[in-house]
C-alpha positions as CSV (number, residue, x, y, z in Angstrom):
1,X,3.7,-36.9,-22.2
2,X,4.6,-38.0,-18.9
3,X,6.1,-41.1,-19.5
4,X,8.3,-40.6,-22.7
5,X,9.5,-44.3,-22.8
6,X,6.7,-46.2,-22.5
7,X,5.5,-43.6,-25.3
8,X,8.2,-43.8,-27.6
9,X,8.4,-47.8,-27.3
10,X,4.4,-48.5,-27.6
11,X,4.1,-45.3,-30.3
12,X,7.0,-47.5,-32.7
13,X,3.8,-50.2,-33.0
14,X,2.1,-47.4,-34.9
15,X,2.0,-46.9,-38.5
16,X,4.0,-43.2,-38.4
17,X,3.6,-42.8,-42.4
18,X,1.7,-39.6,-42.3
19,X,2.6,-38.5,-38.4
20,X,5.5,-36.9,-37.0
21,X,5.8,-37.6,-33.4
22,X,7.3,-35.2,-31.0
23,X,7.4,-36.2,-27.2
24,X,8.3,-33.8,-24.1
25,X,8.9,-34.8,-21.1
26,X,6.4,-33.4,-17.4
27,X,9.7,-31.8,-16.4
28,X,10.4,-30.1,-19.5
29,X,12.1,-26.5,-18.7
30,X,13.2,-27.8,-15.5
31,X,11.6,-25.2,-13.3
32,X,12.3,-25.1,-9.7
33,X,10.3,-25.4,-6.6
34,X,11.8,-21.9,-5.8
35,X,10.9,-20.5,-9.4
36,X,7.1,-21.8,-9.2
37,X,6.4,-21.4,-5.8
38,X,8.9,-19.6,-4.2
39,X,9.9,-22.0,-1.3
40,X,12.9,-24.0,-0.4
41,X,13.1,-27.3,-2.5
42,X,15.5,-29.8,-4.4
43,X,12.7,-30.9,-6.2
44,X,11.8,-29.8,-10.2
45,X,8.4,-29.4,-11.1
46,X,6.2,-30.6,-13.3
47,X,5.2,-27.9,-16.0
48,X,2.5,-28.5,-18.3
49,X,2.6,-24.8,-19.9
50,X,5.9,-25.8,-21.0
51,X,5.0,-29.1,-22.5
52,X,2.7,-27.0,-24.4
53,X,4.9,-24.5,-25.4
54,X,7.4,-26.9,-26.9
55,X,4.7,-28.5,-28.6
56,X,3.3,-25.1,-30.2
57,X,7.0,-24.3,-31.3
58,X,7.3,-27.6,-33.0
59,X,3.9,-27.1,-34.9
60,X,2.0,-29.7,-33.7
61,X,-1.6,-30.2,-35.2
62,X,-2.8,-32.6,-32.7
63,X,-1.8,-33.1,-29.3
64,X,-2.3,-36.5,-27.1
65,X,-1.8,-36.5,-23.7
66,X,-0.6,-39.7,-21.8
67,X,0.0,-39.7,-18.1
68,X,-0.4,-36.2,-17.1
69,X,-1.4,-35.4,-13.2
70,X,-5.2,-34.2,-12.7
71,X,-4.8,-30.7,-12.7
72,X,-1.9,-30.8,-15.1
73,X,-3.7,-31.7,-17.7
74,X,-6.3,-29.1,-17.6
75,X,-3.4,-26.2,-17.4
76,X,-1.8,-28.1,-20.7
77,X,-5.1,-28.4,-22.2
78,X,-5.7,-24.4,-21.8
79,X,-2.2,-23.5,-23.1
80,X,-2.2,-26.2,-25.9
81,X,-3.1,-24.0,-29.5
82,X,-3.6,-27.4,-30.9
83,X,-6.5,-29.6,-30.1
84,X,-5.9,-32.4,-26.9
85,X,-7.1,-35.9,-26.7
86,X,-6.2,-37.8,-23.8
87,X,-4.9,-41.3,-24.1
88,X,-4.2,-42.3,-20.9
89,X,-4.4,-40.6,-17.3
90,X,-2.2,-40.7,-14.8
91,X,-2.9,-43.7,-12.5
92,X,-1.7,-44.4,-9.2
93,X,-3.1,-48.2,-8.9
94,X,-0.4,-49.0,-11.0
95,X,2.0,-46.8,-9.3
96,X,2.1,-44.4,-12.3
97,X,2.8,-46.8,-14.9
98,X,0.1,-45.4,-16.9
99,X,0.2,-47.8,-19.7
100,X,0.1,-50.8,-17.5
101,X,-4.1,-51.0,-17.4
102,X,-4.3,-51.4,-20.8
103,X,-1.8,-54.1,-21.6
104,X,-4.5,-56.6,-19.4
105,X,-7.6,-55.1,-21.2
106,X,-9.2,-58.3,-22.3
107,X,-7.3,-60.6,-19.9
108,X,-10.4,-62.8,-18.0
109,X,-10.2,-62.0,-14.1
């Protein structure tokens, strides 16, 4: 899940009776520039194989991706051993506040 708060606030709405949520972060591992492409870089990647990863160790049965980059999501969709359903793509309208298009859905224009 890219963005864990909006996640964790909207996913407390949900009736978590029979669900265990676990959440990980896009920059889970945090894996360098260097280490994933081998140049110069403060910056820490993103790393979908990792997201899956920690899911797989954690057992999950069903995975549900939120906010992932296009291309991300088909690398964590590969490495996931559980089966993916995306909720929500990554969306740069709203300046990557993923969950902001669906808060208006039904709002008259």
């Amino acid at each position: 899940m890219c963005f864990v708060s909006e996640g964790s606030r909207n996913g407390q709405a949900v009736p978590l009776r029979f669900i265990e949520v676990h959440t990980v972060d896009c920059k889970c591992g945090k894996v360098t520039k260097f280490e994933m492409l081998g140049i110069e870089g403060k910056g820490i990647m993103c790393n979908p194989a990792g997201q899956a990863s920690y899911l797989e160790n954690h057992n999950t049965e069903l995975n549900i991706s939120m906010g992932l980059c296009v291309g991300h999501d088909m690398v964590f969709n590969q490495k996931s051993n559980a089966p993916v359903s995306v909720l929500l793509v990554k969306d740069r309208i709203t300046k990557h506040n993923t969950i902001e298009s669906i808060k208006h859905l039904g709002d008259s224009t």
